[in-house]
LOMI-742669 format. One record per residue (C-alpha): z, x, y; residue number from 1. Coordinates in nm, 4 decimals, decimal comma, always signed. Layout:
<r w="Z" u="X" v="Y" num="NUM"/>
...
***
This chain:
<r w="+20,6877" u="+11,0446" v="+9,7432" num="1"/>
<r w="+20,4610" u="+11,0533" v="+10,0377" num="2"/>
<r w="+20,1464" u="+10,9598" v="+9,7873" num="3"/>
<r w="+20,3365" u="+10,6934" v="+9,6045" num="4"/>
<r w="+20,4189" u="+10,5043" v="+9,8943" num="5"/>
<r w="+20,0606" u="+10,5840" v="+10,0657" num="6"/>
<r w="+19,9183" u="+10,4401" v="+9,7411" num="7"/>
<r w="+20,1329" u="+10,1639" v="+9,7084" num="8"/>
<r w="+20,0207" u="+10,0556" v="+10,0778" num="9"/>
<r w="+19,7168" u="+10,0194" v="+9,9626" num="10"/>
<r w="+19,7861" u="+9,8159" v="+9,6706" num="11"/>
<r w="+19,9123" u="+9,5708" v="+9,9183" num="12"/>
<r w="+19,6924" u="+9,5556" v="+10,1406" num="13"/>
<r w="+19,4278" u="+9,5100" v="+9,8984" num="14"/>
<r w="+19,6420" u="+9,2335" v="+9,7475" num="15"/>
<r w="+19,7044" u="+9,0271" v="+10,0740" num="16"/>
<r w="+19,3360" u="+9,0150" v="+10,2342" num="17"/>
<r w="+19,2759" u="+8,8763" v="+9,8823" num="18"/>
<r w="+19,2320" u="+8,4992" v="+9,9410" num="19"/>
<r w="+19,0852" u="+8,4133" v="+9,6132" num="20"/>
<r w="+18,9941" u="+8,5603" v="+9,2586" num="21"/>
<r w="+18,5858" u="+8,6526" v="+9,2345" num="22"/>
<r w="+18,4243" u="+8,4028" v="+8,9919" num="23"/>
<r w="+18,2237" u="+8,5408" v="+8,7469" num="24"/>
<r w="+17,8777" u="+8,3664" v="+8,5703" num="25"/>
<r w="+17,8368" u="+8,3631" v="+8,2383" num="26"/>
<r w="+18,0366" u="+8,3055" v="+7,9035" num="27"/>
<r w="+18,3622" u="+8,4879" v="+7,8410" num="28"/>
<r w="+18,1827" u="+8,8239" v="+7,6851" num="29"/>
<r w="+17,9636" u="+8,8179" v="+7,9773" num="30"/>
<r w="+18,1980" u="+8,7702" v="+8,2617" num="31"/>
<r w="+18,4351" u="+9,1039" v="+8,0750" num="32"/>
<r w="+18,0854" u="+9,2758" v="+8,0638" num="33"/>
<r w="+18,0354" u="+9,2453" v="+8,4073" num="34"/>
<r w="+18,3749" u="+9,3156" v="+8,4856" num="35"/>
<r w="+18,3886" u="+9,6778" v="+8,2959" num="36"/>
<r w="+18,0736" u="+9,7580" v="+8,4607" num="37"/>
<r w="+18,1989" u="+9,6835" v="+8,8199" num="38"/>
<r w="+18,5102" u="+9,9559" v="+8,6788" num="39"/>
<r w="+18,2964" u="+10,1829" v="+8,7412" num="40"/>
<r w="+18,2797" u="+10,3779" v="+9,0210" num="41"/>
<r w="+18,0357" u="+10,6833" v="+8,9309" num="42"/>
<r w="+18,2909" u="+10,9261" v="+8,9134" num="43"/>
<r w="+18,5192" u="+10,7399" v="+8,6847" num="44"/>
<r w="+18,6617" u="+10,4307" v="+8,4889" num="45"/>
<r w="+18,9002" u="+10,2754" v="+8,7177" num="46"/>
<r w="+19,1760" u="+10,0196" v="+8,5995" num="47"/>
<r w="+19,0333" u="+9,7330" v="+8,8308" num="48"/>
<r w="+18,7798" u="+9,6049" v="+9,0640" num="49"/>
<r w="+19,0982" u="+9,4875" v="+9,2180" num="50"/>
<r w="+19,4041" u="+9,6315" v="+9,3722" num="51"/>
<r w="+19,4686" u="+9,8628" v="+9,1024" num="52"/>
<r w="+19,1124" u="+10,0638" v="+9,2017" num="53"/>
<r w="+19,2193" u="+10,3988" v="+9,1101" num="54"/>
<r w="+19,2670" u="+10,5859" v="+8,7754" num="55"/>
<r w="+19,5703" u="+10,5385" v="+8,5325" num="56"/>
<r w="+19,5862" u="+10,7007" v="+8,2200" num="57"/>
<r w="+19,7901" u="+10,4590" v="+8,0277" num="58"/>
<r w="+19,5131" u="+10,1552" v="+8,0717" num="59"/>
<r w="+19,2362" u="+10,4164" v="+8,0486" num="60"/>
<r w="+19,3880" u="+10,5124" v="+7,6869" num="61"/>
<r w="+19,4104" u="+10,1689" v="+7,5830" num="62"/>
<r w="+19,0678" u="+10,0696" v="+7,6505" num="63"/>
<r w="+18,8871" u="+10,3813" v="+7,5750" num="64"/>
<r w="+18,8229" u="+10,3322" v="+7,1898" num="65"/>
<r w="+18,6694" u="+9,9584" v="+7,3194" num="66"/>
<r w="+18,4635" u="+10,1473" v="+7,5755" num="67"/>
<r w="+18,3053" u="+10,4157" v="+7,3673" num="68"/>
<r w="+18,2305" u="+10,0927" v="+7,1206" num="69"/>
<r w="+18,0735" u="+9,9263" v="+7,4216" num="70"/>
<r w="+17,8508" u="+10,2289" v="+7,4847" num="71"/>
<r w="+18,0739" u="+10,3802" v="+7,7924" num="72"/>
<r w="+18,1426" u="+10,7050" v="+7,6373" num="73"/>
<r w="+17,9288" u="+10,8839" v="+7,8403" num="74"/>
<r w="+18,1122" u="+10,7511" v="+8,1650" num="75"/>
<r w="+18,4804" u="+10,8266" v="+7,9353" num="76"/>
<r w="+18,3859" u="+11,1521" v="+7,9260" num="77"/>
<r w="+18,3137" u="+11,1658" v="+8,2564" num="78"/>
<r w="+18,6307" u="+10,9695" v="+8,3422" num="79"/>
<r w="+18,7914" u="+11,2407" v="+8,1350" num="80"/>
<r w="+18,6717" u="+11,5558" v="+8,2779" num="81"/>
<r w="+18,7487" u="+11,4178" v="+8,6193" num="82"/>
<r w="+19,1888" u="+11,3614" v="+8,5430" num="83"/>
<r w="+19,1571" u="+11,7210" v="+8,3530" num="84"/>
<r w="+19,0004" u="+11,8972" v="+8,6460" num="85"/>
<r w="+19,2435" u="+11,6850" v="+8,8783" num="86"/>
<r w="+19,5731" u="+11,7411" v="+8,6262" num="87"/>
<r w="+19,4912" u="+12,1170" v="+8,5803" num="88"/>
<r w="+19,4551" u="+12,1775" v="+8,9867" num="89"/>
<r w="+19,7822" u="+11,9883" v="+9,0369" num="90"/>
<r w="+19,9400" u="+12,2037" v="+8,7200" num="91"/>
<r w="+20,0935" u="+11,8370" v="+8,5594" num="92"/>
<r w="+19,9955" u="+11,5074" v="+8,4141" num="93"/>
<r w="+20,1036" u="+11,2167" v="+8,5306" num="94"/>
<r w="+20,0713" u="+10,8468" v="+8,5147" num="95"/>
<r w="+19,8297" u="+10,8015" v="+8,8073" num="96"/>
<r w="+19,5900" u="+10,9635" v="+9,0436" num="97"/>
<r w="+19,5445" u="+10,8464" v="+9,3883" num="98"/>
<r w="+19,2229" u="+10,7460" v="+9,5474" num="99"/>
<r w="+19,2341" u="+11,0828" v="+9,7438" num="100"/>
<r w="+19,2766" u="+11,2668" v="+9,3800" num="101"/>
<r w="+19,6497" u="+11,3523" v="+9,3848" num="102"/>
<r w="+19,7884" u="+11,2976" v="+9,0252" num="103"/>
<r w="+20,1848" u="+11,1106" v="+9,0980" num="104"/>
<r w="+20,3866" u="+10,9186" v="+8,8621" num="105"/>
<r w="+20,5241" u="+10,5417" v="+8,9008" num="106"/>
<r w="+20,8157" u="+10,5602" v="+8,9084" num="107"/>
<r w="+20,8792" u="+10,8942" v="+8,6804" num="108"/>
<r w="+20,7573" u="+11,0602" v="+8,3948" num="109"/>
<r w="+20,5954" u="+10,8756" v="+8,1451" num="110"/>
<r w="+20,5872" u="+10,9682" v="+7,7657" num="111"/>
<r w="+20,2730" u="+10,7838" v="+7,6944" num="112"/>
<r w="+20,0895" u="+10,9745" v="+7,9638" num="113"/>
<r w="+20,0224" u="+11,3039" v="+7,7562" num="114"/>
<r w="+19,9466" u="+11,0770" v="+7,4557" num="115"/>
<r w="+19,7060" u="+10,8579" v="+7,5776" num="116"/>
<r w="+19,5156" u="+11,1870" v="+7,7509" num="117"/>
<r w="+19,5312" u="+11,2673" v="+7,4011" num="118"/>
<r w="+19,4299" u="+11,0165" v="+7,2146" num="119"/>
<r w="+19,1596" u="+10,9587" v="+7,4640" num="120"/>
<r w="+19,0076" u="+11,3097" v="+7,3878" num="121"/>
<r w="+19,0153" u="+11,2189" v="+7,0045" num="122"/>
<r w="+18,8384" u="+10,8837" v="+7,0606" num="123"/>
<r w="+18,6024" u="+11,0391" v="+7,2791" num="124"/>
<r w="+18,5469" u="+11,3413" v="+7,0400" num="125"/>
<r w="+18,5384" u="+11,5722" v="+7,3709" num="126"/>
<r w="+18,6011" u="+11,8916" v="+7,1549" num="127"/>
<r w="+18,4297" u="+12,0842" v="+7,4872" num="128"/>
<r w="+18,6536" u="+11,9729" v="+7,7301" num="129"/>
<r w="+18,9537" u="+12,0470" v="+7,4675" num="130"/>
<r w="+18,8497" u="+12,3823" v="+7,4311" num="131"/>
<r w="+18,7769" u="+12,4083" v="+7,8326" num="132"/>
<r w="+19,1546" u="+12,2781" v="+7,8920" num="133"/>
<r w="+19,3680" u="+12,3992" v="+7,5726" num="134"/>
<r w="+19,5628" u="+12,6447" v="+7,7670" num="135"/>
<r w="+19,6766" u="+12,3975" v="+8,0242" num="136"/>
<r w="+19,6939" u="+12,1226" v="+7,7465" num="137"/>
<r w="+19,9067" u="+12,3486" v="+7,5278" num="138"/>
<r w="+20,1514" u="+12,4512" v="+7,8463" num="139"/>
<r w="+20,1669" u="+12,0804" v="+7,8904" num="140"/>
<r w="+20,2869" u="+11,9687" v="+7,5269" num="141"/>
<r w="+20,5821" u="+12,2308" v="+7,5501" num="142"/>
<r w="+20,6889" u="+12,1433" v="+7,8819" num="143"/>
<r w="+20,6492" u="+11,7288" v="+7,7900" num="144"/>
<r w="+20,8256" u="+11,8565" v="+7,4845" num="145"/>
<r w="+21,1186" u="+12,0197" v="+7,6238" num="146"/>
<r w="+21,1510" u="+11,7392" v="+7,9010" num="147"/>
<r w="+21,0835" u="+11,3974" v="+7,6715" num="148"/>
<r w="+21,2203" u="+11,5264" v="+7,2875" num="149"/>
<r w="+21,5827" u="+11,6001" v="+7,1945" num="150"/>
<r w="+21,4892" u="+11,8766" v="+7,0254" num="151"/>
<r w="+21,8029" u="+11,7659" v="+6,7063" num="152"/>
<r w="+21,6415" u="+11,4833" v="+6,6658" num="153"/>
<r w="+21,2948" u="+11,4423" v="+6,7572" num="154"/>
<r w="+21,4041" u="+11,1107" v="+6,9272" num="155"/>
<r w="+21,2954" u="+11,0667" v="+7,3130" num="156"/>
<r w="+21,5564" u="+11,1229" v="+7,5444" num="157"/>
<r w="+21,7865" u="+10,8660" v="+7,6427" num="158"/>
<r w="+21,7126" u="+10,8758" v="+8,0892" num="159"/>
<r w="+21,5150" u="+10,6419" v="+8,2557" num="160"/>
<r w="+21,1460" u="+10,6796" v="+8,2165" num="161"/>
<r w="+20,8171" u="+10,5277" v="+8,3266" num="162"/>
<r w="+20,7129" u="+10,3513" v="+8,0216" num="163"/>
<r w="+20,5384" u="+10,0935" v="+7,9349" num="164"/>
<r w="+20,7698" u="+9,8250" v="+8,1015" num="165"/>
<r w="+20,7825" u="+10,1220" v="+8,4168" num="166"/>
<r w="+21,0408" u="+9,8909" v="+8,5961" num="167"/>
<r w="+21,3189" u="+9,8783" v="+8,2901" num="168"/>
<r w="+21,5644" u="+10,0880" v="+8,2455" num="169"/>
<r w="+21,5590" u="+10,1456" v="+7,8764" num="170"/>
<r w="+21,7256" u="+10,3972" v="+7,6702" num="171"/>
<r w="+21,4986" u="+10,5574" v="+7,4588" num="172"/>
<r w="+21,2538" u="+10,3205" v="+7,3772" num="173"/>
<r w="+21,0863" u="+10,1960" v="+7,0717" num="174"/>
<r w="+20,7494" u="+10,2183" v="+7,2394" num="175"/>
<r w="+20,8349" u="+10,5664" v="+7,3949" num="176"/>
<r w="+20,9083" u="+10,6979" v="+7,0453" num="177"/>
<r w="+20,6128" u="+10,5552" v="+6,9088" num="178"/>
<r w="+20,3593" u="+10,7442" v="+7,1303" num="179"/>
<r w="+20,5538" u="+11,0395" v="+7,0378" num="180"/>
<r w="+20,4389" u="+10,9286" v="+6,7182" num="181"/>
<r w="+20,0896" u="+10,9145" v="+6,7714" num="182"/>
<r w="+20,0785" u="+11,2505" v="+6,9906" num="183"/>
<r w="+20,2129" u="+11,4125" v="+6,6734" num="184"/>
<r w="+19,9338" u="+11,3068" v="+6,5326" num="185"/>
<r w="+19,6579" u="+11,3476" v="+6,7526" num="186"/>
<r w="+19,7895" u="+11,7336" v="+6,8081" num="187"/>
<r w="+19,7418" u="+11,7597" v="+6,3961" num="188"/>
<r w="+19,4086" u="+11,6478" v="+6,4502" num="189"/>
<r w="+19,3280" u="+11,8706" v="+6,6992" num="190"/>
<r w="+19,4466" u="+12,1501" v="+6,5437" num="191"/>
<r w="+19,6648" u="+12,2202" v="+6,9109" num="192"/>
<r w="+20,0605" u="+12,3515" v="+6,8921" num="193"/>
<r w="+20,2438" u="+12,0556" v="+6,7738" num="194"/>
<r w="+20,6569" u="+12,1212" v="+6,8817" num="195"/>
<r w="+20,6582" u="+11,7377" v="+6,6781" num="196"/>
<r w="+20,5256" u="+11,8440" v="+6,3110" num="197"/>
<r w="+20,9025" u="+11,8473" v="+6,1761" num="198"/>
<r w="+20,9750" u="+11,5268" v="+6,2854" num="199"/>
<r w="+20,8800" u="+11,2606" v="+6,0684" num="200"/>
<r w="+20,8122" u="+10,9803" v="+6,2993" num="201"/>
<r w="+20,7555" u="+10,6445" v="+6,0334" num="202"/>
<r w="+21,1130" u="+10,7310" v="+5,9403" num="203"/>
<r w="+21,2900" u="+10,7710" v="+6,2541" num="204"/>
<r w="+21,1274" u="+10,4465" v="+6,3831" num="205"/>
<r w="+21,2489" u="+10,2732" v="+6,0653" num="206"/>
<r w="+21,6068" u="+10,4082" v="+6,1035" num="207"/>
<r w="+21,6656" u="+10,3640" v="+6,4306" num="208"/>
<r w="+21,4613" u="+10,0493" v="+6,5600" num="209"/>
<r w="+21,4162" u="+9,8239" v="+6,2210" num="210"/>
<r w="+21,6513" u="+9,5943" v="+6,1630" num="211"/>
<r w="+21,4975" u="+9,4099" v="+5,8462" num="212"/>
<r w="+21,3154" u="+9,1814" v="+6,1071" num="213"/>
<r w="+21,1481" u="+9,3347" v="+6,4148" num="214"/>
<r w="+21,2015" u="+9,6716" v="+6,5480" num="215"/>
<r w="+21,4622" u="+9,6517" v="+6,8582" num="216"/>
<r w="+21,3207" u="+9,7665" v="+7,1693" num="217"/>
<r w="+21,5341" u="+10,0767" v="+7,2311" num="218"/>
<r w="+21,8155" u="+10,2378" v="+7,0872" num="219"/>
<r w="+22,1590" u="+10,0527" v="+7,2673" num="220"/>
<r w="+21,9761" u="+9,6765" v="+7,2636" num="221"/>
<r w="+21,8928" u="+9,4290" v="+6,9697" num="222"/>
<r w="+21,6534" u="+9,1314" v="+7,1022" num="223"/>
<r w="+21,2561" u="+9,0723" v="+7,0234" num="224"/>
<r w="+21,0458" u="+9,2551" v="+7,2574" num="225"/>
<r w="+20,6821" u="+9,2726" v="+7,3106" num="226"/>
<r w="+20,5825" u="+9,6259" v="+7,3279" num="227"/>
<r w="+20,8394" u="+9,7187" v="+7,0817" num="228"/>
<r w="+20,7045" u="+9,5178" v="+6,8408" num="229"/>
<r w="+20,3029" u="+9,5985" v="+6,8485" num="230"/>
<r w="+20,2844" u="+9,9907" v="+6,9175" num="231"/>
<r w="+20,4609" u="+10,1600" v="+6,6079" num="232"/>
<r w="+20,1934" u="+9,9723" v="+6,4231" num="233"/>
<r w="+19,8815" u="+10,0146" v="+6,7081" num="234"/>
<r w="+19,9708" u="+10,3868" v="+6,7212" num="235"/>
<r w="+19,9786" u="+10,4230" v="+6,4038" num="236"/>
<r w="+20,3286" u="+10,5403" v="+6,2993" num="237"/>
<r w="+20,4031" u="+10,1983" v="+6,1293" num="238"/>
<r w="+20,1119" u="+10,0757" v="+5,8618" num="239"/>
<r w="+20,3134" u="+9,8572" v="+5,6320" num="240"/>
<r w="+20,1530" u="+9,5280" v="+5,6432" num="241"/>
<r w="+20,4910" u="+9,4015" v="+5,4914" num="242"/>
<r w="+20,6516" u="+9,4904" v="+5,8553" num="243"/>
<r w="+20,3936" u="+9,3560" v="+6,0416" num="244"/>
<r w="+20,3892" u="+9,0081" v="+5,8954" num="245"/>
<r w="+20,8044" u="+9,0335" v="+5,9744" num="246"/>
<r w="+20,7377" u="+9,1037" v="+6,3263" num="247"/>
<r w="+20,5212" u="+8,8453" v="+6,3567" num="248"/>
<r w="+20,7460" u="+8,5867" v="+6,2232" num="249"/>
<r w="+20,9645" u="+8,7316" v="+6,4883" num="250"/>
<r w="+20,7366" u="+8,7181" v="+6,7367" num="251"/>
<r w="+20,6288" u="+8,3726" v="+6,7076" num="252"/>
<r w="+21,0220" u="+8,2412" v="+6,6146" num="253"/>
<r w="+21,0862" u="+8,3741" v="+7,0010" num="254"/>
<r w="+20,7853" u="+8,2167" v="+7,1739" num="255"/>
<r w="+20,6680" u="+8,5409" v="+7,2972" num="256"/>
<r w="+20,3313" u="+8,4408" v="+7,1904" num="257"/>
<r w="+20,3132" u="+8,1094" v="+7,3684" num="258"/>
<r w="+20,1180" u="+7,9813" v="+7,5655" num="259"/>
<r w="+19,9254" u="+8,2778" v="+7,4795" num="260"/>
<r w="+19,9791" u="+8,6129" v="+7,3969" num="261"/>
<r w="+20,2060" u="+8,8041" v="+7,4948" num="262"/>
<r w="+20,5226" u="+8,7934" v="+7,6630" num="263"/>
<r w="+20,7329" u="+9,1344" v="+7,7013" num="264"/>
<r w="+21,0731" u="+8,9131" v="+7,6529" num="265"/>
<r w="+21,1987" u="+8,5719" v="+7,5885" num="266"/>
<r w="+21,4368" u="+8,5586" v="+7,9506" num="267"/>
<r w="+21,3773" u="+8,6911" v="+8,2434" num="268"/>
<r w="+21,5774" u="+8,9860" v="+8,1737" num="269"/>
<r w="+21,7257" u="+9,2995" v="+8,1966" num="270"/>
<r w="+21,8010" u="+9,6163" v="+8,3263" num="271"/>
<r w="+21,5349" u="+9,6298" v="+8,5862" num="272"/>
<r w="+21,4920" u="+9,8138" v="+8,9211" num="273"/>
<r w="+21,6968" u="+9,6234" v="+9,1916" num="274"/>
<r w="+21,4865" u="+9,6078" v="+9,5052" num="275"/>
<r w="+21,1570" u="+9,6121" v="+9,2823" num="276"/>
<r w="+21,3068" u="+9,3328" v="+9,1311" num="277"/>
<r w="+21,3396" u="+9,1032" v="+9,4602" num="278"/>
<r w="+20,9830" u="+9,2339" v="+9,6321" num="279"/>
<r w="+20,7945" u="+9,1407" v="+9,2318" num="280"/>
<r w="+21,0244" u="+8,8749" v="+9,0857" num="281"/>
<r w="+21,0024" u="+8,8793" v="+8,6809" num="282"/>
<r w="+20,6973" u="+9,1112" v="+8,7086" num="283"/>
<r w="+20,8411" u="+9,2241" v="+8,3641" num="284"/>
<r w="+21,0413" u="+9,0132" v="+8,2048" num="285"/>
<r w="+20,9012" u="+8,7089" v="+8,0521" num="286"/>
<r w="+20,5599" u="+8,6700" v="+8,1720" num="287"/>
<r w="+20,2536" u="+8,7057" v="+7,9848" num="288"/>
<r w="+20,1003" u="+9,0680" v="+7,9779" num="289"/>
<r w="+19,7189" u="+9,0914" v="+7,8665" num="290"/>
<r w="+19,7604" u="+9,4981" v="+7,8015" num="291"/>
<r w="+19,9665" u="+9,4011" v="+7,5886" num="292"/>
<r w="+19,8296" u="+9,1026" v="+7,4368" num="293"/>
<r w="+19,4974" u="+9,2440" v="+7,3696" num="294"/>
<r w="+19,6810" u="+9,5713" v="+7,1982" num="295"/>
<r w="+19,8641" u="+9,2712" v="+6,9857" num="296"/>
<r w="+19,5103" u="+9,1177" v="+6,8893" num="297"/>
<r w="+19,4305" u="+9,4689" v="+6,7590" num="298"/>
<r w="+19,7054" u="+9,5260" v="+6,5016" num="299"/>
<r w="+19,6728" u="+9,1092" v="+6,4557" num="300"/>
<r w="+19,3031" u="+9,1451" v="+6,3555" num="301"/>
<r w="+19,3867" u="+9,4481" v="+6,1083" num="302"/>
<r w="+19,6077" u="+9,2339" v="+5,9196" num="303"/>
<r w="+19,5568" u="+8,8643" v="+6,0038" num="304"/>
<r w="+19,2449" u="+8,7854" v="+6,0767" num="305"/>
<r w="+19,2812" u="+8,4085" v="+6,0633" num="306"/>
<r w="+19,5861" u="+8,4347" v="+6,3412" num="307"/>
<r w="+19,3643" u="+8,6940" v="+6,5462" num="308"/>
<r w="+19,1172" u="+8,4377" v="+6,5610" num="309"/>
<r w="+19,3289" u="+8,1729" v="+6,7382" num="310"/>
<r w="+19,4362" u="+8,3852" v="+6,9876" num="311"/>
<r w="+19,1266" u="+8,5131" v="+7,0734" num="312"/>
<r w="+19,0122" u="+8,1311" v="+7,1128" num="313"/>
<r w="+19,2710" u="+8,1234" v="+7,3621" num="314"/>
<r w="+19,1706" u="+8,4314" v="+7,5573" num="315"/>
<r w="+18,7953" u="+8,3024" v="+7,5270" num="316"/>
<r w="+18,8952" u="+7,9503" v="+7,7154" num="317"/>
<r w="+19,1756" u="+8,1741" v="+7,9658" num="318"/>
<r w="+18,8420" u="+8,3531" v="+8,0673" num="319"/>
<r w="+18,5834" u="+8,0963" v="+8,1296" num="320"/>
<r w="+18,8805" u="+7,8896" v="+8,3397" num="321"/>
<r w="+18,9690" u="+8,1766" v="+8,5711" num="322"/>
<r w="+18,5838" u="+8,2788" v="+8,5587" num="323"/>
<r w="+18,7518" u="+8,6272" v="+8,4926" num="324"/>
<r w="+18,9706" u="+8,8668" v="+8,3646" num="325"/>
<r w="+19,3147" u="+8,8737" v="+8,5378" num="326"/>
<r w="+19,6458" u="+9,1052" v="+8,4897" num="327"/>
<r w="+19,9108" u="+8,8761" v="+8,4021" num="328"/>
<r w="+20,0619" u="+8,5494" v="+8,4034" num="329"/>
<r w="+20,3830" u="+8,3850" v="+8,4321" num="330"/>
<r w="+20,6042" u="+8,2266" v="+8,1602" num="331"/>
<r w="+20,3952" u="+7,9187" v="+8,1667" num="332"/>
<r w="+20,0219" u="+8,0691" v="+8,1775" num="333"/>
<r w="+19,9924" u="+8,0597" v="+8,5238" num="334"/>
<r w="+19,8285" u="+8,3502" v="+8,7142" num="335"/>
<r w="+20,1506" u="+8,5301" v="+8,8197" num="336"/>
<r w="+20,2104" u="+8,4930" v="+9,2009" num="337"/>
<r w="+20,5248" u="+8,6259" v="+9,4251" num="338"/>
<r w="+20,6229" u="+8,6149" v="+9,7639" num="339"/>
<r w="+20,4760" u="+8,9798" v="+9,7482" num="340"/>
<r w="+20,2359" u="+8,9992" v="+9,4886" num="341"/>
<r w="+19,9744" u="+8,8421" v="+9,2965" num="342"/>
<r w="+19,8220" u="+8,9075" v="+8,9746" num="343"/>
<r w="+19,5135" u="+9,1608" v="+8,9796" num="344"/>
<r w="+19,1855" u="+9,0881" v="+8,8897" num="345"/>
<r w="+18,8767" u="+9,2471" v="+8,7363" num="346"/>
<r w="+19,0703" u="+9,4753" v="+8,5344" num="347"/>
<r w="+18,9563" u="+9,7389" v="+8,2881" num="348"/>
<r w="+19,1327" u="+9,5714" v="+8,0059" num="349"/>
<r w="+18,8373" u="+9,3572" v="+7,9827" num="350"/>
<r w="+18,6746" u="+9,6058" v="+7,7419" num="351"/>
<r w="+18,8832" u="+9,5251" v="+7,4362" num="352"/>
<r w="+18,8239" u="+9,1507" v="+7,4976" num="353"/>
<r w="+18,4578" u="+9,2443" v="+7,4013" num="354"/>
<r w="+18,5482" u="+9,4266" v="+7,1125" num="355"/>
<r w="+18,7698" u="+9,1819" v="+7,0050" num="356"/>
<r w="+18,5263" u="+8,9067" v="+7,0160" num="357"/>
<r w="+18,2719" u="+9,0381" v="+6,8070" num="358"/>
***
């Protein structure tokens, strides 16, 4: 508790001596170049050049595949090695590690944090550092097993968990199951103990979240949400283009992609952490996420190509405005802005814009 809050001092105080976002030169490409080279702080890929300075393994994992394409492998190896060596001191894996190289979690336990370390070994082909870490890998996947999987049904747990929306409380999760998903995966790949290979994940996603239009966003709720409805298919779980162009329809029937994408929810809702909730207003309810509008673009691009291409047209004039790459912004495509809190900058994310672009 005592590094949360210690970290989350810092975020603020970072945040409020910020008086203005840095203006970048160049075209959009450029300024995102710039941007994931200033992410860099020699020892590893941080989310931003912002507030949000220190390493997460959720952003790292959704950028890495864009950053070995952009020629940072190297430095996501490097990025790698340095949460292993910190996660395998510390004996757990979490969601973040502090600037003084303390792994904690915001708020809890998150079950994409073992998949995205994961995944980010198989993107990075680091088949040394698996071999280096297997035994505290392997101790991990049983314990993240035994904590995140009812073990009847292979489904995640229904508690509150740090997730991908880290301030909702959501039971059981479309996205949370999805990452299962993928780990599943990954650990077949790898050739590591997989406690998941009985589960057949494209069929308890179907069963449980499908509902003939979009896939609901956990197990006790039935509205269009953002996340839910672009990771069974970016993980991988869900490849039926059929599905896709359904969600989609859904998508774009609720707005979620307008101005731009994308927007977690159509209201400003629901379940979310009280006090959180008054200090960052809506941080999570209906404003625009570019995590997870860039992760859209991805499964977009795979089967839509035309559509991918208008939103990126929209992220390419977002960019040169701001002269920059920002974290999020409000229902109306403003840069979000609280009493408390404003919108980061500089941020990692960046890397898949590039990618994207090409």
């Amino acid at each position: 508790m005592f590094t949360y809050l210690k970290e989350g001092l810092l975020v603020a105080k970072k945040n409020f001596r910020r008086k203005a976002y840095q203006e970048y030169k160049g075209n959009s490409k450029e300024i995102c170049q710039q941007i994931v080279k200033d992410c860099y702080n020699g020892k590893f890929l941080q989310t931003s050049a912002g507030h949000f300075s220190s390493f997460w393994i959720r952003d790292f994992g959704i950028c890495v595949e864009a950053l070995v394409k952009m020629g940072y492998r190297k430095e996501a190896r490097k990025t790698l090695k340095y949460a292993l060596d910190v996660y395998s001191t510390h004996n757990k894996i979490t969601t973040t590690i502090s600037h003084h190289n303390v792994p904690f979690n915001v708020f809890t336990i998150s079950p994409d944090s073992l998949p995205f370390l994961i995944r980010s070994l198989v993107i990075t082909n680091s088949r040394d550092l698996i071999k280096k870490y297997k035994k505290f890998l392997e101790t991990q996947i049983k314990q993240y097993s035994e904590e995140v999987v009812e073990k009847d049904t292979g489904l995640v747990k229904k508690r509150f968990f740090s997730s991908m929306k880290d301030n909702s409380q959501r039971k059981s999760s479309c996205y949370d199951n999805s990452m299962v998903g993928m780990l599943s995966n990954d650990l077949n790949r790898l050739k590591l103990k997989n406690p998941f290979k009985s589960y057949n994940y494209n069929k308890l996603l179907i069963d449980n979240f499908w509902n003939g239009k979009y896939f609901n966003d956990d197990l006790e709720t039935d509205y269009v949400a953002g996340d839910a409805n672009v990771f069974p298919f970016w993980c991988g779980v869900i490849k039926d283009k059929g599905m896709f162009k359904k969600t989609l329809k859904s998508i774009k029937k609720h707005k979620l992609d307008k101005p731009f994408p994308l927007k977690y929810t159509v209201t400003k809702r629901h379940r979310f952490n009280g006090i959180l909730n008054l200090i960052i207003n809506n941080y999570q309810g209906n404003t625009i996420w570019m995590n997870i509008g860039l992760c859209f673009l991805d499964v977009v691009k795979k089967y839509d190509k035309k559509q991918a291409d208008i939103y990126i047209n929209q992220y390419d004039k977002l960019i040169k405005k701001h002269k920059n790459f920002l974290e999020l912004y409000s229902s109306h495509g403003k840069p979000y802005n609280s009493w408390l809190y404003k919108s980061d900058e500089k941020i990692i994310w960046a890397a898949k814009y590039v990618v994207l672009a090409k």
